[in-house]
OpenMM code with the backbone's topology and positions (N, CA, C; nanometers):
from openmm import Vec3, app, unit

residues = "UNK UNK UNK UNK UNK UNK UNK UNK UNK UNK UNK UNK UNK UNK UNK UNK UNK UNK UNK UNK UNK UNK UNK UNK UNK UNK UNK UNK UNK UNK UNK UNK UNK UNK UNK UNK UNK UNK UNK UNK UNK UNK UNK UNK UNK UNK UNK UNK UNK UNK UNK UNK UNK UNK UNK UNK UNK UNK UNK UNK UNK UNK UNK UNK UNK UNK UNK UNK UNK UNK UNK UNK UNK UNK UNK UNK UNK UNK UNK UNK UNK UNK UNK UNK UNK UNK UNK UNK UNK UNK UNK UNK UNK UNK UNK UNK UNK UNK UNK UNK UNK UNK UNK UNK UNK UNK UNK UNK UNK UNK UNK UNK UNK UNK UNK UNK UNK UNK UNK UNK UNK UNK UNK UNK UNK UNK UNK UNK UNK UNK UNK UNK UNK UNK UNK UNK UNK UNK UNK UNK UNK UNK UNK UNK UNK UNK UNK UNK UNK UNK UNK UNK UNK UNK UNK UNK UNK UNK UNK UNK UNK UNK".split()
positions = [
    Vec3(10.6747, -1.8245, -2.5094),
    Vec3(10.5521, -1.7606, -2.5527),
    Vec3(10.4527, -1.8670, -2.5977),
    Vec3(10.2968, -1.8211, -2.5470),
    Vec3(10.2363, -1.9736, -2.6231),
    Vec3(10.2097, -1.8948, -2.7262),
    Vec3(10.1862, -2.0328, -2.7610),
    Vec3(10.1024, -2.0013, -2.9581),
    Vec3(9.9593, -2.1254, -3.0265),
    Vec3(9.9029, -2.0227, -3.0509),
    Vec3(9.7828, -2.1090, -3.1475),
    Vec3(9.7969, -2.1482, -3.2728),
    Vec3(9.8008, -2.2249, -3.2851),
    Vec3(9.8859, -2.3290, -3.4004),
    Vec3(9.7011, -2.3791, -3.4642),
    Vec3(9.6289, -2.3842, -3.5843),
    Vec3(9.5850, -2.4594, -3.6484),
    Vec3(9.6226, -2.5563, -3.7883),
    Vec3(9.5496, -2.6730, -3.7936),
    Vec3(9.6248, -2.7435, -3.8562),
    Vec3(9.5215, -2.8074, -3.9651),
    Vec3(9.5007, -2.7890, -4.0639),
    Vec3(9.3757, -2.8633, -4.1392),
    Vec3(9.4398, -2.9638, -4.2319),
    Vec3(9.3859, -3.0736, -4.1742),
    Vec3(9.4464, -3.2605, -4.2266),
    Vec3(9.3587, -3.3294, -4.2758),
    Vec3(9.4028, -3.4283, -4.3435),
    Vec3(9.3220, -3.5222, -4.4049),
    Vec3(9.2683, -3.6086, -4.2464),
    Vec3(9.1600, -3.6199, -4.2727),
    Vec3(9.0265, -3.7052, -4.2202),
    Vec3(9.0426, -3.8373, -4.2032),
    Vec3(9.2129, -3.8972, -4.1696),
    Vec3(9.2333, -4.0409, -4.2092),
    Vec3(9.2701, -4.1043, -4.0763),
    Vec3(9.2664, -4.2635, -4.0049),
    Vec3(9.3173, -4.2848, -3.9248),
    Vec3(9.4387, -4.2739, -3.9174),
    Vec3(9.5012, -4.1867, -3.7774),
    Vec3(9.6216, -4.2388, -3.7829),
    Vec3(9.7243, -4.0703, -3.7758),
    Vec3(9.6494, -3.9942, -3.8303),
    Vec3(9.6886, -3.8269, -3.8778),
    Vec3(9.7299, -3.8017, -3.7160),
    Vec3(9.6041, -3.7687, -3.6068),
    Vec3(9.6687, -3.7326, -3.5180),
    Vec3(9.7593, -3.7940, -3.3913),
    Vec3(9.7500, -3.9382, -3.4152),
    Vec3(9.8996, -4.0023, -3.3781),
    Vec3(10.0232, -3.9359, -3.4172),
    Vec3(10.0572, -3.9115, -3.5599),
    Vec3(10.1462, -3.8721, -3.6081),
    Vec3(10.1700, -3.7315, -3.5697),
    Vec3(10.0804, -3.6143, -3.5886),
    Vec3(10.1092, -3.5015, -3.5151),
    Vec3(10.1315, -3.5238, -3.3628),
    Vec3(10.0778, -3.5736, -3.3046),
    Vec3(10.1237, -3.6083, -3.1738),
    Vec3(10.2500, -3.6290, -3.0970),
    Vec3(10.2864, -3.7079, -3.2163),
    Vec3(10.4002, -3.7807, -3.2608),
    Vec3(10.4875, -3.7264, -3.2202),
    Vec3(10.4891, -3.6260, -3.3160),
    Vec3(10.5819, -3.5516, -3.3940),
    Vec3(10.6535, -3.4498, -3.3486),
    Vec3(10.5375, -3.4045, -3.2287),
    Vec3(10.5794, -3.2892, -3.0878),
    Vec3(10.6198, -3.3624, -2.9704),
    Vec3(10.5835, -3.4573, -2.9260),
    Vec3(10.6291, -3.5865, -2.8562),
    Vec3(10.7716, -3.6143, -2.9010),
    Vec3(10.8189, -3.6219, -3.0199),
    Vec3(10.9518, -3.7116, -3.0584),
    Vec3(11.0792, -3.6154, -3.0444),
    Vec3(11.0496, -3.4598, -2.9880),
    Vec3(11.1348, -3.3470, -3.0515),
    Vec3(11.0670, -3.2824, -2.8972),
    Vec3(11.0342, -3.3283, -2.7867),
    Vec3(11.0624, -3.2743, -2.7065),
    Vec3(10.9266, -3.1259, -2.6673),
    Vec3(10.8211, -3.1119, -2.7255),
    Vec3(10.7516, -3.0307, -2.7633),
    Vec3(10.6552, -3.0783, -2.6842),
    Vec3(10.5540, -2.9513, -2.6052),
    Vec3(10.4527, -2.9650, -2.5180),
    Vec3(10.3236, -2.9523, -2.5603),
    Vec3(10.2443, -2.9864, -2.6115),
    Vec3(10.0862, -2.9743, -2.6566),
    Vec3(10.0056, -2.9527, -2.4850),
    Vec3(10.0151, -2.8020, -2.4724),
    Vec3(9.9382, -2.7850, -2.3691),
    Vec3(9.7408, -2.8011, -2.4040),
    Vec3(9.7037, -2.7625, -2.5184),
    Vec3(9.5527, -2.7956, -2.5691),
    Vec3(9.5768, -2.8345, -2.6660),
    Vec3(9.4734, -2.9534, -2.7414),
    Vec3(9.4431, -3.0308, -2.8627),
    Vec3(9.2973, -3.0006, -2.8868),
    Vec3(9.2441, -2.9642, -2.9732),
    Vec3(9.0755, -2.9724, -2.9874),
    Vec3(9.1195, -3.0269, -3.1630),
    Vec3(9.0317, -3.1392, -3.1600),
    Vec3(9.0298, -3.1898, -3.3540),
    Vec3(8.8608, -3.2282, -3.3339),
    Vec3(8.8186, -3.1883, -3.4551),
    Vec3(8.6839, -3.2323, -3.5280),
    Vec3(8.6996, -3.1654, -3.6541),
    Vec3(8.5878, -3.2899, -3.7410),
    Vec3(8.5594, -3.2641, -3.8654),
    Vec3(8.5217, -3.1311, -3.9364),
    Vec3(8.5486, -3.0942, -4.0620),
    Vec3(8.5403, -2.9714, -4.0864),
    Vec3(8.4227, -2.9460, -4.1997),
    Vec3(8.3619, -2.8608, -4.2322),
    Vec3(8.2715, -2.8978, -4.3361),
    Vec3(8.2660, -2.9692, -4.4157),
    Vec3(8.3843, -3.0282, -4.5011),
    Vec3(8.4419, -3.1544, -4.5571),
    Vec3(8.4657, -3.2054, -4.4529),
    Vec3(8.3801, -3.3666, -4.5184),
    Vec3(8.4334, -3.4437, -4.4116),
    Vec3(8.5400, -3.5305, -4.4260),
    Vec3(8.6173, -3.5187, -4.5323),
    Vec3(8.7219, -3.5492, -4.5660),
    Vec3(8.8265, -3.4572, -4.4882),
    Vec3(8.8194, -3.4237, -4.4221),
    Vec3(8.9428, -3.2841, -4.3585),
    Vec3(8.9052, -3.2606, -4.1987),
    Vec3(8.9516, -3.2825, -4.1053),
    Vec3(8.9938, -3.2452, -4.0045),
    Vec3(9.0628, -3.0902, -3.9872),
    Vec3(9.0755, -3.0361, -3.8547),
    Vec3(9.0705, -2.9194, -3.8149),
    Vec3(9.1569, -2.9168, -3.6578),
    Vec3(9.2507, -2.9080, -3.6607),
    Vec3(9.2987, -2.9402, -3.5205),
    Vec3(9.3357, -2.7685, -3.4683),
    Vec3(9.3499, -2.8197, -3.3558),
    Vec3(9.3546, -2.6414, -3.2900),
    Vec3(9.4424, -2.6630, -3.1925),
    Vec3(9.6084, -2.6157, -3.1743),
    Vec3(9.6873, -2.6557, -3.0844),
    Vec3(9.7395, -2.5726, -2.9949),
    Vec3(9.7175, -2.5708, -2.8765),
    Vec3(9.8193, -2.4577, -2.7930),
    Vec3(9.9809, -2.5654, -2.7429),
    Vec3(10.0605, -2.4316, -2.7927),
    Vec3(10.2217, -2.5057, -2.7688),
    Vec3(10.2761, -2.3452, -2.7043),
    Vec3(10.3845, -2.3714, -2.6264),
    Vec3(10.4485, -2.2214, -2.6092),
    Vec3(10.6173, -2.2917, -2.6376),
    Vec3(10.6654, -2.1804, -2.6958),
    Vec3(10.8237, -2.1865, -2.7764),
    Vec3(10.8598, -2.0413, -2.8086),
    Vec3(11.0217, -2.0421, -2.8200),
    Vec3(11.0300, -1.9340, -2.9039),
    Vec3(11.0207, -1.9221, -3.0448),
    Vec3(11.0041, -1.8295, -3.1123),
    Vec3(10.9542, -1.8128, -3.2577),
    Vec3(11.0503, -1.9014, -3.3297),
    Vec3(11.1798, -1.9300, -3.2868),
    Vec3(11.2379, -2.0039, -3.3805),
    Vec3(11.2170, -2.1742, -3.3804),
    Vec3(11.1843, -2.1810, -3.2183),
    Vec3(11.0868, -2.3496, -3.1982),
    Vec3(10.9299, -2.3417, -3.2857),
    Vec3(10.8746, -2.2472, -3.3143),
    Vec3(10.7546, -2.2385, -3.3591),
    Vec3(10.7865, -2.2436, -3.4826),
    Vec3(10.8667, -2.2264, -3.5502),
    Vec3(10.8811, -2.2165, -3.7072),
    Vec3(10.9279, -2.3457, -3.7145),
    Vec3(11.0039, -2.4404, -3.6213),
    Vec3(11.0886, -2.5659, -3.6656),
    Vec3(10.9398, -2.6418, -3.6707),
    Vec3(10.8167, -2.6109, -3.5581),
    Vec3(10.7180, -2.6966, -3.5790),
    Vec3(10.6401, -2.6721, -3.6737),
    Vec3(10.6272, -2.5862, -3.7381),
    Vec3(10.5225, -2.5637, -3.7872),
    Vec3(10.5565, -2.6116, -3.9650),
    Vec3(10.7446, -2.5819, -3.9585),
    Vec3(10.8365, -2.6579, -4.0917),
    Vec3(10.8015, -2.8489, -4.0970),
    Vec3(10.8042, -2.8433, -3.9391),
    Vec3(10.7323, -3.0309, -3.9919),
    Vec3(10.6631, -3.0670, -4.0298),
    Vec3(10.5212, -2.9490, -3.9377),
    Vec3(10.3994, -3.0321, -3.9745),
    Vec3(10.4016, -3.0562, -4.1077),
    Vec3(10.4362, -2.9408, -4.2051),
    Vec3(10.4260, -2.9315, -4.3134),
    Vec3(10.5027, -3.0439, -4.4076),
    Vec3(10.5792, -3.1368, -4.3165),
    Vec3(10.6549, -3.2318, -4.4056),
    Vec3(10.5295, -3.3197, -4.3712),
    Vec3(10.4616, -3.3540, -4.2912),
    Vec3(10.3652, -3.4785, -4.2719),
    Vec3(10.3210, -3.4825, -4.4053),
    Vec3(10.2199, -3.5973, -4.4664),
    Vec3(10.1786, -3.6177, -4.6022),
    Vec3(10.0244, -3.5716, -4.5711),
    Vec3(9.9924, -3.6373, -4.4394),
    Vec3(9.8385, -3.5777, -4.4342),
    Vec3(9.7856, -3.4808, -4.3957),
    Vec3(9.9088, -3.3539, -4.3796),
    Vec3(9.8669, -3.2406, -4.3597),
    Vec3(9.8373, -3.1174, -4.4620),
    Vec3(9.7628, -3.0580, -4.4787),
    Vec3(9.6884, -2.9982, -4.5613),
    Vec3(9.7540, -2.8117, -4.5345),
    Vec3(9.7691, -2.7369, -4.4276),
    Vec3(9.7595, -2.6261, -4.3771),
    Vec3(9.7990, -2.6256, -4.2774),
    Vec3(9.8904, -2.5150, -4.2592),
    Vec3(9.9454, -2.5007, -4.1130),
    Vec3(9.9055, -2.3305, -4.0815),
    Vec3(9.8440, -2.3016, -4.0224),
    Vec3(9.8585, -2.1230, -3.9180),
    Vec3(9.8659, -2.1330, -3.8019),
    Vec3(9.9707, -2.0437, -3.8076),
    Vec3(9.9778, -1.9651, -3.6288),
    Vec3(9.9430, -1.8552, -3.6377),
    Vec3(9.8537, -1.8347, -3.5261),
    Vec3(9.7161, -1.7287, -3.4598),
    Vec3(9.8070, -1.6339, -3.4156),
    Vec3(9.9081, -1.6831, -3.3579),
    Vec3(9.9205, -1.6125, -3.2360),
    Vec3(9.9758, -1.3981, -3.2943),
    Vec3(10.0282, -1.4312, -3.4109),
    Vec3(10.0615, -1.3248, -3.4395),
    Vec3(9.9794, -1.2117, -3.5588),
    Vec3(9.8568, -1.2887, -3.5433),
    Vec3(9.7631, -1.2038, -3.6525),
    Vec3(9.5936, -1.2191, -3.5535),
    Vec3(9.5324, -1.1204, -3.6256),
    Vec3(9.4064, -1.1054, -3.5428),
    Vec3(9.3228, -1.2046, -3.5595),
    Vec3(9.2702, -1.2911, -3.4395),
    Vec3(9.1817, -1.4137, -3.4661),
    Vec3(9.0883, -1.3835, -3.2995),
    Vec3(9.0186, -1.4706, -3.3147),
    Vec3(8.9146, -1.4942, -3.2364),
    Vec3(8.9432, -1.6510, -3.2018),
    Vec3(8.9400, -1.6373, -3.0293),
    Vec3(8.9609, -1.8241, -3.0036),
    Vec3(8.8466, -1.8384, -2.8794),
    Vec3(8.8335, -1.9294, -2.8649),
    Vec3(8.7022, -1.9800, -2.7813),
    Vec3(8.7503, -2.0972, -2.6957),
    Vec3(8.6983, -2.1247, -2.6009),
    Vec3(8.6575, -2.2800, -2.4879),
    Vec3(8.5782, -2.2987, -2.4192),
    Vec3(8.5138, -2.4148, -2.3992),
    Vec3(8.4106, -2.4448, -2.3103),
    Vec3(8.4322, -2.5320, -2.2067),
    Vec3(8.3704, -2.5038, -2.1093),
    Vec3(8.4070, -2.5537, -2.0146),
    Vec3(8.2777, -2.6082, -1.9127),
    Vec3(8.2977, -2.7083, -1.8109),
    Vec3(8.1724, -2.7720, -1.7672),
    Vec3(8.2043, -2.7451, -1.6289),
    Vec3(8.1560, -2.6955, -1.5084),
    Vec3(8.2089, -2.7437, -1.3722),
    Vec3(8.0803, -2.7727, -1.3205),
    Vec3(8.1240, -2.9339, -1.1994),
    Vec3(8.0102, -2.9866, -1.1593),
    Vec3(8.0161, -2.8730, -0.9657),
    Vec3(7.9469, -2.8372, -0.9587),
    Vec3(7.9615, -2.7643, -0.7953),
    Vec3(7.8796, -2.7776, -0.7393),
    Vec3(7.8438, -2.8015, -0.5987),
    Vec3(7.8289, -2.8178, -0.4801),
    Vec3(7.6753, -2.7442, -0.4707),
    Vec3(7.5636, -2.7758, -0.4924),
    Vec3(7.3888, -2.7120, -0.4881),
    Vec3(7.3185, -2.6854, -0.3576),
    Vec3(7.4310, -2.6652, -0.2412),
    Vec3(7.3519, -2.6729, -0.1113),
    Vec3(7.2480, -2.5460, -0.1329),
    Vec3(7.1525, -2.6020, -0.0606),
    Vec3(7.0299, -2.4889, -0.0671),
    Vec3(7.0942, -2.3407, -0.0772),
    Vec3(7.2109, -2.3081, 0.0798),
    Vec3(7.2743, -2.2030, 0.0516),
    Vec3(7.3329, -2.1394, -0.0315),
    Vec3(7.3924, -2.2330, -0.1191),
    Vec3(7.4345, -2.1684, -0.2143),
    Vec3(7.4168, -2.1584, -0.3666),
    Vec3(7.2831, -2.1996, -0.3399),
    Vec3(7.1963, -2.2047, -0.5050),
    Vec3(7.1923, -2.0592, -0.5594),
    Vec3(7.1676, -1.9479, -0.5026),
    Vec3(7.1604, -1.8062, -0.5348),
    Vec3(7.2717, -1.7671, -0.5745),
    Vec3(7.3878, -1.7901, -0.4976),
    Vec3(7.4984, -1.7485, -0.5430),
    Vec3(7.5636, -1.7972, -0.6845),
    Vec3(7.5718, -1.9404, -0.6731),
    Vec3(7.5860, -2.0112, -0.7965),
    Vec3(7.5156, -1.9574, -0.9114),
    Vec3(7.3320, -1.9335, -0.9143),
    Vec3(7.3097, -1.8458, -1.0031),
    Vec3(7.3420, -1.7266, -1.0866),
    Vec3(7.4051, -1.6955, -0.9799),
    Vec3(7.3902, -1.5073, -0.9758),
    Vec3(7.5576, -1.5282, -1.0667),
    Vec3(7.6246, -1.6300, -1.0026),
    Vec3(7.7835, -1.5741, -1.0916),
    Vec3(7.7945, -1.6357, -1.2157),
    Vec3(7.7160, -1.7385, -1.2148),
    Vec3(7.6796, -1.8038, -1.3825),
    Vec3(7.6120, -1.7064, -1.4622),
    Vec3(7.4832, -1.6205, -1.3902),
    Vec3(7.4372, -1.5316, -1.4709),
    Vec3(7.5473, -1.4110, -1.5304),
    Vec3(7.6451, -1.3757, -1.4448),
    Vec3(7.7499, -1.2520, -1.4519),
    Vec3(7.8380, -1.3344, -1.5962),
    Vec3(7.8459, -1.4018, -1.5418),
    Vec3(7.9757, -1.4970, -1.6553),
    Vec3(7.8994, -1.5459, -1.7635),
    Vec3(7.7928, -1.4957, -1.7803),
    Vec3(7.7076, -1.5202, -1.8932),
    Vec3(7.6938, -1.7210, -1.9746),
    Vec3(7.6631, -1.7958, -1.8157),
    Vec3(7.7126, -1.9317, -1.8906),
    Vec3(7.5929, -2.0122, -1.8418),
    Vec3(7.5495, -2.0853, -1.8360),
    Vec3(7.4455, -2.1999, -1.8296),
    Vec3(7.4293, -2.3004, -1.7443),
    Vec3(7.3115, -2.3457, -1.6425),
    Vec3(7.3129, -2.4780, -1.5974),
    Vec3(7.2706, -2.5599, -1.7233),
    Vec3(7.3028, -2.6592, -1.6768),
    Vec3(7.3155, -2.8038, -1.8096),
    Vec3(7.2598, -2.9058, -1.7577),
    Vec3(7.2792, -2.9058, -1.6290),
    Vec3(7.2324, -3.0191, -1.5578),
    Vec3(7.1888, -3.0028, -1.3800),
    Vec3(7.0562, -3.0588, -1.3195),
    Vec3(7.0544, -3.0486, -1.2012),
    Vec3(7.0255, -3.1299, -1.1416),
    Vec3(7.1013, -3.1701, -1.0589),
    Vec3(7.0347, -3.2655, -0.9230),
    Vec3(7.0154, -3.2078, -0.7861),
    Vec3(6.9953, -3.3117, -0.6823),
    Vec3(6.9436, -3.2496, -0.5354),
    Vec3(7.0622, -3.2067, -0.4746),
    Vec3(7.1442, -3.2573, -0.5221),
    Vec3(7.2992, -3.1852, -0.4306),
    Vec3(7.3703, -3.1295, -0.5405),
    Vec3(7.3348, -3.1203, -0.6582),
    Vec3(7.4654, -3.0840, -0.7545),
    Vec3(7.3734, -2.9741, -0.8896),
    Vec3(7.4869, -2.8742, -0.9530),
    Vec3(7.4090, -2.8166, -1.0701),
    Vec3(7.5794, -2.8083, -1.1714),
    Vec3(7.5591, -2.8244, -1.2592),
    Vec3(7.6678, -2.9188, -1.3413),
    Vec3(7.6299, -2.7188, -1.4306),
    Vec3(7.7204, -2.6740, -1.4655),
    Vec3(7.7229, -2.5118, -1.5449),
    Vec3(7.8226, -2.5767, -1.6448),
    Vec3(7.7716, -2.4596, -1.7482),
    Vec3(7.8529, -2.4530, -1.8461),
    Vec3(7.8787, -2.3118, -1.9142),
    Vec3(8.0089, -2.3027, -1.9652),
    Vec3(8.0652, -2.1158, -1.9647),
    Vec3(8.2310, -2.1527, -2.0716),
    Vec3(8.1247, -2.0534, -2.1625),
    Vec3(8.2301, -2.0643, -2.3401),
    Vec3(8.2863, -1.8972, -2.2965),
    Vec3(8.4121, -1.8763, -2.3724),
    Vec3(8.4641, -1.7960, -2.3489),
    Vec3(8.6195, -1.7934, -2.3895),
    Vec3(8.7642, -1.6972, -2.3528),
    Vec3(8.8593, -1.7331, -2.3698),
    Vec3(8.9087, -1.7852, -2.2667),
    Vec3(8.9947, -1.8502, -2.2517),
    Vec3(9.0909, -1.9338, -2.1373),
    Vec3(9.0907, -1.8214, -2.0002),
    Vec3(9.0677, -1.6828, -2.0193),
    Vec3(9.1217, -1.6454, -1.8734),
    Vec3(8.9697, -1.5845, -1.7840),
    Vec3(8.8960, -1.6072, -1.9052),
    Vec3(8.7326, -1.5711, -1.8956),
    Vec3(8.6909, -1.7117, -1.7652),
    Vec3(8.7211, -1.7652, -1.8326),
    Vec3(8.7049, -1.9333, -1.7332),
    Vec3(8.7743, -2.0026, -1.6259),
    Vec3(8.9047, -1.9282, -1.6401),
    Vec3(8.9852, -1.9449, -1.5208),
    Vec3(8.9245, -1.8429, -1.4132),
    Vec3(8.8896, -1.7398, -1.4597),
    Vec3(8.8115, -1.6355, -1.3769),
    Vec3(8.6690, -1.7025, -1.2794),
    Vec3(8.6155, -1.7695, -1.3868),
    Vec3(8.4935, -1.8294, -1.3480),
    Vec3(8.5256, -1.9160, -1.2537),
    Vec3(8.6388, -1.9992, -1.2685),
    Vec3(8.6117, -2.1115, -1.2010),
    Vec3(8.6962, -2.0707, -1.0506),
    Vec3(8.7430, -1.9383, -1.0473),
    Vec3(8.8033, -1.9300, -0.9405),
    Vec3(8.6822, -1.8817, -0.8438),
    Vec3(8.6316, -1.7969, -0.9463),
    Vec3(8.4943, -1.7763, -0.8763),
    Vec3(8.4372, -1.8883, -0.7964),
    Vec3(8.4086, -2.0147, -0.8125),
    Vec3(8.3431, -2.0687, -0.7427),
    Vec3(8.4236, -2.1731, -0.6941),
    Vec3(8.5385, -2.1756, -0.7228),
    Vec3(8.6243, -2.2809, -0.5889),
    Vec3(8.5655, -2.2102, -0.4432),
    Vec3(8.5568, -2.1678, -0.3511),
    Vec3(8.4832, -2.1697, -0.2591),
    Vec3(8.3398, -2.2139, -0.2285),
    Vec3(8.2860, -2.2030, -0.3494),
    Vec3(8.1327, -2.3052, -0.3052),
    Vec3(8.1536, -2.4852, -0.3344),
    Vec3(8.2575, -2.4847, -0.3950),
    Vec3(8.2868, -2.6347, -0.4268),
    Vec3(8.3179, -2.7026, -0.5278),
    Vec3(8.3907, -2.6887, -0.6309),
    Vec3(8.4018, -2.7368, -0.7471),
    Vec3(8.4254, -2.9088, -0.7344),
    Vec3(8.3291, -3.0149, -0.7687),
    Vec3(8.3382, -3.1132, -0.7615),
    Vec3(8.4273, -3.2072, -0.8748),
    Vec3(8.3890, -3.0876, -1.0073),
    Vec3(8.4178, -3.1707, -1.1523),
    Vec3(8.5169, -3.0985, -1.2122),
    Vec3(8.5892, -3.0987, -1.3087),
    Vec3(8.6278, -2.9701, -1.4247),
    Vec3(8.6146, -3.0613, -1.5290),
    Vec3(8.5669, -3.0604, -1.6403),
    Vec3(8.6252, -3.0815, -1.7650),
    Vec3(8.6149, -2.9475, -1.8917),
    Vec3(8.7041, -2.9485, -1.9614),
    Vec3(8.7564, -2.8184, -2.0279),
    Vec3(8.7701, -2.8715, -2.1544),
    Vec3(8.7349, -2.7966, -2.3103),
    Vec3(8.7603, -2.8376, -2.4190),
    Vec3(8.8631, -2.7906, -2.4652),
    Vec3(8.9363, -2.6912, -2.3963),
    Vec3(9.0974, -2.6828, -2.4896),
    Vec3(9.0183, -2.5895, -2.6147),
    Vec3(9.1182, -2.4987, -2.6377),
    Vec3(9.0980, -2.4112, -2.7249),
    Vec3(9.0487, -2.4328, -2.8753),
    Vec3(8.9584, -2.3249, -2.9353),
    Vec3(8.9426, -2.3621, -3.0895),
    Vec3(9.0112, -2.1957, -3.1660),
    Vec3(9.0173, -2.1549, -3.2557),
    Vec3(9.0884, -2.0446, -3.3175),
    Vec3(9.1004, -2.0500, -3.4565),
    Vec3(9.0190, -1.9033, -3.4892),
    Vec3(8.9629, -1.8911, -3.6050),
    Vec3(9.0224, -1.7062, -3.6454),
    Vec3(9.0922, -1.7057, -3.7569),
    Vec3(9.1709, -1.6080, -3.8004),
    Vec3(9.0554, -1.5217, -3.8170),
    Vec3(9.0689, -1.3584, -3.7695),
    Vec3(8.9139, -1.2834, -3.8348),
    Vec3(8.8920, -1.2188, -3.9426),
    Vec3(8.8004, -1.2018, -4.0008),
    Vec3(8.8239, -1.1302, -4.1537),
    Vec3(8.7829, -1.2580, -4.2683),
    Vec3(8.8150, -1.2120, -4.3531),
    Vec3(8.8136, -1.3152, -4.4353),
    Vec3(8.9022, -1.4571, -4.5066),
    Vec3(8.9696, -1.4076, -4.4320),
    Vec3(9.1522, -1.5304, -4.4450),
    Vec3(9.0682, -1.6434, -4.4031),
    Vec3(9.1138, -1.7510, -4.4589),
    Vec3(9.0839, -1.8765, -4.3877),
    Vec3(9.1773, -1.9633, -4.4051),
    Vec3(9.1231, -2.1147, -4.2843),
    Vec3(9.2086, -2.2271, -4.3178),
    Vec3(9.2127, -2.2942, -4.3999),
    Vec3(9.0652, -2.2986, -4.4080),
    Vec3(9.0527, -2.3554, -4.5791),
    Vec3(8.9290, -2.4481, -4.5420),
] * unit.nanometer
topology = app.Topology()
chain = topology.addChain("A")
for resn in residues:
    res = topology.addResidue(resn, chain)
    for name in ("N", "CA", "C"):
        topology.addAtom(name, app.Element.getBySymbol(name[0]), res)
C-alpha cells in the first residue's frame, strides 16, 4: 500500500541525508521526496511517498522518530488530507497541433509557461492520477520533456504538522 508520510525537521545540513539514509539502509523505497522550508525557517517540511505494509510503515515512521533532527512524523494516508503535484511537460508546437495542445491544457485546467517556434513547455498542479491523465493525453502529440515535483500533503481541518 503506498503511504504519505510527512516529516517536519530541523533546517540543518545533513537532516535529509540521514532520512534518506535511513530508508536506504533497511531496504525501503522513497518513490517521491518534496523538502522546503517551512514558515520557520529553522524547520523543514518533507513530504514522502513509500508503499509497505502497515507494520513496515510503523517500523518507519518508529525511526524517523529516533533521528535527533526530526521534529514530527504523520502519515496521510489514513486520515483526510489534501495532496498536490506539479508537473511541467515540454511537447511538440507543430502548427497542427497548437489547437489541440490548447484545448487539453485548457480541459486539465493547467498553463503554458513557456513558448517557442517548435515547442510550448505546460504546466498542470493536481493529484498524481490528474497528471498521469494529462500526460497520457498528450503522448501522441509528443512529449519531449517530463519533469514532476513529487507529491506535497497537508492533513485537512485544523490538525497540523506544526
Amino acid at each position: 500500500m503506498k503511504h504519505t508520510i510527512s516529516v517536519l525537521v530541523e533546517n540543518k545540513f545533513g537532516v535529509l541525508a540521514r532520512v534518506s539514509g535511513l530508508f536506504s539502509g533497511r531496504g525501503f523505497n522513497i518513490e517521491s521526496l518534496a523538502v522546503a522550508p517551512t514558515l520557520d525557517p529553522s524547520t523543514s517540511r518533507m513530504t514522502i511517498i513509500t508503499r509497505g505494509s502497515d507494520a513496515i510503515i510503523e517500523q518507519i515512521t518508529k525511526q524517523l522518530h529516533k533521528l535527533i533532527d526530526v521534529i514530527k512524523v504523520v502519515d496521510h494516508t489514513k486520515e483526510e488530507h489534501v495532496e498536490r503535484e506539479i508537473a511541467l511537460a515540454k511537447v511538440n508546437a507543430e502548427p497542427s497541433n497548437r489547437a489541440e495542445i490548447l484545448r487539453m491544457t485548457e480541459i486539465f485546467r493547467g498553463k503554458i509557461v513557456d513558448v517557442s517556434s517548435k515547442t510550448y513547455t505546460l504546466e498542470v498542479t493536481g493529484t498524481g492520477s490528474k497528471i498521469d491523465a494529462f500526460l497520457e493525453m498528450l503522448k501522441p502529440l509528443g512529449i519531449l520533456e517530463i519533469a514532476r515535483s513529487g507529491k506535497v500533503a497537508m492533513t485537512r481541518g485544523r490538525k497540523s504538522l506544526g
